[in-house]
C-alpha positions in Angstrom: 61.1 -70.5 17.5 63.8 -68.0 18.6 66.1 -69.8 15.6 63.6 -69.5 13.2 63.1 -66.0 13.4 67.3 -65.6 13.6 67.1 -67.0 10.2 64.4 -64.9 8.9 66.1 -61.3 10.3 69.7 -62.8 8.6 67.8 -63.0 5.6 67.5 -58.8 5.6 69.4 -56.0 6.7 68.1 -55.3 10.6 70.1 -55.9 13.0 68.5 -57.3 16.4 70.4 -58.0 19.8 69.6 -61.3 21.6 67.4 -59.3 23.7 65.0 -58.0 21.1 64.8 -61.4 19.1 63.6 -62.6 22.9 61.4 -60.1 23.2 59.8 -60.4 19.6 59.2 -64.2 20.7 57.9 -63.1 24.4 55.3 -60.9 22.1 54.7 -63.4 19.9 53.9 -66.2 22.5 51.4 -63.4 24.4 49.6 -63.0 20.8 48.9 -66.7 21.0 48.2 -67.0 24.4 45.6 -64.3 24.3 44.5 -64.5 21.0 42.0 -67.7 22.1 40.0 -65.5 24.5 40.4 -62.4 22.6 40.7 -62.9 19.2 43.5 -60.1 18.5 44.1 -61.6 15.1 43.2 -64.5 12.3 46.4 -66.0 11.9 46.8 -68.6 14.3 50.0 -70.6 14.4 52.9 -68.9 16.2 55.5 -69.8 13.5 53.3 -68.0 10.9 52.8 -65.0 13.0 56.6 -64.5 12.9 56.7 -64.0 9.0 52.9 -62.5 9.0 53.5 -60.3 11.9 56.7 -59.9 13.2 59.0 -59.8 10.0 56.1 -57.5 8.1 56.2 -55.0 10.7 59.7 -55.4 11.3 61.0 -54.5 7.3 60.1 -50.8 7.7 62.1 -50.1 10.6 65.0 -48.5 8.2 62.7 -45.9 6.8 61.7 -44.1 9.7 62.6 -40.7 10.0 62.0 -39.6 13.8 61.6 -39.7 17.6 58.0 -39.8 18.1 55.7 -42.1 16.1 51.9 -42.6 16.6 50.5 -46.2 15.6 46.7 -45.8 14.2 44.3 -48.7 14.2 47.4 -50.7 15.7 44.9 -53.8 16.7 47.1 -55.5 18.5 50.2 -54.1 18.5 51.3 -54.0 14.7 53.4 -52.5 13.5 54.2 -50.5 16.6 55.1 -53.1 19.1 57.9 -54.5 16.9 59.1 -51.4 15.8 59.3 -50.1 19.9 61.6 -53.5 20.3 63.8 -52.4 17.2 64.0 -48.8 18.4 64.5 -48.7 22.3 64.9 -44.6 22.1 61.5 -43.8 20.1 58.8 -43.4 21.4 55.4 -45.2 20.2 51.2 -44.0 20.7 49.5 -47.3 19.9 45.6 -46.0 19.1 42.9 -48.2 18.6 39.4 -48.3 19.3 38.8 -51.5 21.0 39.2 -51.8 24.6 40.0 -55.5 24.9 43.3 -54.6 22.2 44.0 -51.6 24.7 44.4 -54.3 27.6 46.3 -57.0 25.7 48.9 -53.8 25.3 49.1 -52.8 28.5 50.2 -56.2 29.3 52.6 -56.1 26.5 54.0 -53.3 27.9 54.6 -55.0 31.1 55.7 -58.2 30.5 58.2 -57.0 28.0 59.4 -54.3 29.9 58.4 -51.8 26.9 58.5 -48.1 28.6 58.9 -46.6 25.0 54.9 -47.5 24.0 51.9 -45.5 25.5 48.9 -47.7 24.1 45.8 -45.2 24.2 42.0 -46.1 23.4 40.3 -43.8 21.1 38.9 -42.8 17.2 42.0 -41.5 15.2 40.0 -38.9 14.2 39.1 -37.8 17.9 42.9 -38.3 18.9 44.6 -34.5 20.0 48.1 -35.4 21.4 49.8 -32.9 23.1 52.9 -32.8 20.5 52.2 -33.6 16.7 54.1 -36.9 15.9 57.2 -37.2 13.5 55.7 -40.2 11.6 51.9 -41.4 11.3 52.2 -45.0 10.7 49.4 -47.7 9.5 48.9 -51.2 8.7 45.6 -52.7 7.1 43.8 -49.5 8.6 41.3 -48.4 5.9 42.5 -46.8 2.4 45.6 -44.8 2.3 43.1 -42.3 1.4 40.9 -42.2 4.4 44.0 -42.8 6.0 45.0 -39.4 5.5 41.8 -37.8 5.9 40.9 -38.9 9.5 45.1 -38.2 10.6 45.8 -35.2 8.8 45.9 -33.3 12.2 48.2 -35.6 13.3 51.6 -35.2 12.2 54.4 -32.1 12.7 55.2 -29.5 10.0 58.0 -32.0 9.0 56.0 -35.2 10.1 55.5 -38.4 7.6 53.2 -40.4 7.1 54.0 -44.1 6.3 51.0 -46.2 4.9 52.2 -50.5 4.8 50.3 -51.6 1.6 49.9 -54.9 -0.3 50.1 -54.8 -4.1 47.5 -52.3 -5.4 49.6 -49.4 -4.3 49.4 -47.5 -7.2 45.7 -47.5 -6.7 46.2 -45.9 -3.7 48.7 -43.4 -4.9 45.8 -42.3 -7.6 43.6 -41.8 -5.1 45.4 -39.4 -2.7 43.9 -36.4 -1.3 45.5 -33.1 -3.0 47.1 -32.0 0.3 49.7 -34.5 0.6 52.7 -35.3 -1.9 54.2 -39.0 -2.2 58.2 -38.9 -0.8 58.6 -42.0 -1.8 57.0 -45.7 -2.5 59.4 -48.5 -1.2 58.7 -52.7 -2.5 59.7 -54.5 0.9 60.7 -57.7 1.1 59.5 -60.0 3.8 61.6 -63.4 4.2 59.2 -66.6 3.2 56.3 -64.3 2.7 54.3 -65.0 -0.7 52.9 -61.5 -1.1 53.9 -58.3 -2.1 54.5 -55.7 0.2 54.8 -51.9 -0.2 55.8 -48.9 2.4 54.1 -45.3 1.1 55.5 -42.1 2.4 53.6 -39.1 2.0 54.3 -35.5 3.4 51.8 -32.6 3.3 52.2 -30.3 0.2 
C-alpha cells in the first residue's frame, strides 16, 4: 500500500517525507480497522480510501493560507487529518458532532503521534474558540451556503474559508450569502479519481 500511494503523490505536486506517507498509511489502516465497529465511512477497501480519502484531502494542501485551521463536520478526520500530516507546524480543530468520530480521533492523535490536531465534539454553530481561525475548511458538510451561515463567526478579519466541492460548484457559487466574496474557485485533480473535484475560497466582503 505504502507504493501505491508513492505513485499517486508522484502523480501531483506535494511533496511528502517517508514519514508522512507512513503516517497516511498508519491512518488509513486505523480507518479500516475501526470502520467495522464504527462505521466512520462507506468506502470500504483500504486501497480505495487512498484515492477517495487520502489523495482528495491531500490536493488542497497548496492553497492554504495560514497557521490555524478549524475542520467542520470533519467525520472522521477528512480533510484535516491529512492535511495535519502534510503540515507538521499548523495547527488543526477537528469539530464534529458525533462522539464515537471524537474517539476514533483521539486515537488518531495518539497512535500517529499528531500533537498539531485538537479534535473537539460539538455543533459548528455552538463552536466559540478562543482565537478566530485563519481558514474554515469543509468537506461533504452541507451546502456551501449553509456552510457559511452556521461558521461565519468563525474565521479572523483575514480568515478564508475553503469549501471541497464536486461538480455543481457554480451552483454553489449562485447561491452564496451576500456577506462573503469568492477569492478564487480552483478544479483539483485527484490521481485515478473519476470525478470532478473543486476547492472554493471565499472571504467576507
Amino acid at each position: 500500500m505504502l507504493e501505491k500511494l508513492r505513485q499517486l503523490v508522484a502523480k501531483t505536486s506535494l511533496q511528502l517525507s517517508e514519514n508522512q506517507l507512513q503516517q497516511c498509511i498508519d491512518y488509513v489502516q486505523l480507518l479500516h480497522k475501526w470502520n467495522s465497529a464504527y462505521n466512520l465511512t462507506s468506502v470500504r477497501d483500504p486501497a480505495e480510501m487512498l484515492i477517495k480519502h487520502v489523495m482528495d484531502s491531500l490536493v488542497i494542501a497548496p492553497h492554504l493560507q495560514g497557521e490555524h485551521f478549524i475542520d467542520v463536520g470533519t467525520g472522521p478526520g477528512l480533510p484535516g487529518v491529512l492535511l495535519a500530516i502534510y503540515y507538521p507546524n499548523k495547527q488543526f480543530t477537528l469539530l464534529d458532532s458525533l462522539g464515537k468520530r471524537i474517539r476514533f480521533l483521539n486515537q488518531v492523535k495518539i497512535q500517529l503521534g499528531l500533537a498539531n490536531i485538537n479534535p473537539i465534539q460539538g455543533r459548528v454553530e455552538l463552536h466559540q474558540p478562543e482565537k478566530l481561525y485563519d481558514g474554515v475548511i469543509s468537506r461533504a458538510f452541507a451546502s456551501a451556503s449553509d456552510m457559511l451561515q452556521w461558521c461565519r463567526h468563525l474565521p479572523a478579519a483575514t480568515g478564508s474559508f475553503y469549501a471541497m466541492k464536486g461538480a455543481a460548484v457554480q451552483e454553489e457559487i449562485a447561491a452564496l450569502p451576500d456577506f462573503v466574496k469568492v477569492s478564487a474557485v480552483i478544479p483539483l485533480q485527484v490521481p485515478e479519481l473519476d470525478a470532478s473535484r473543486h476547492l472554493l475560497i471565499v472571504t467576507s466582503v
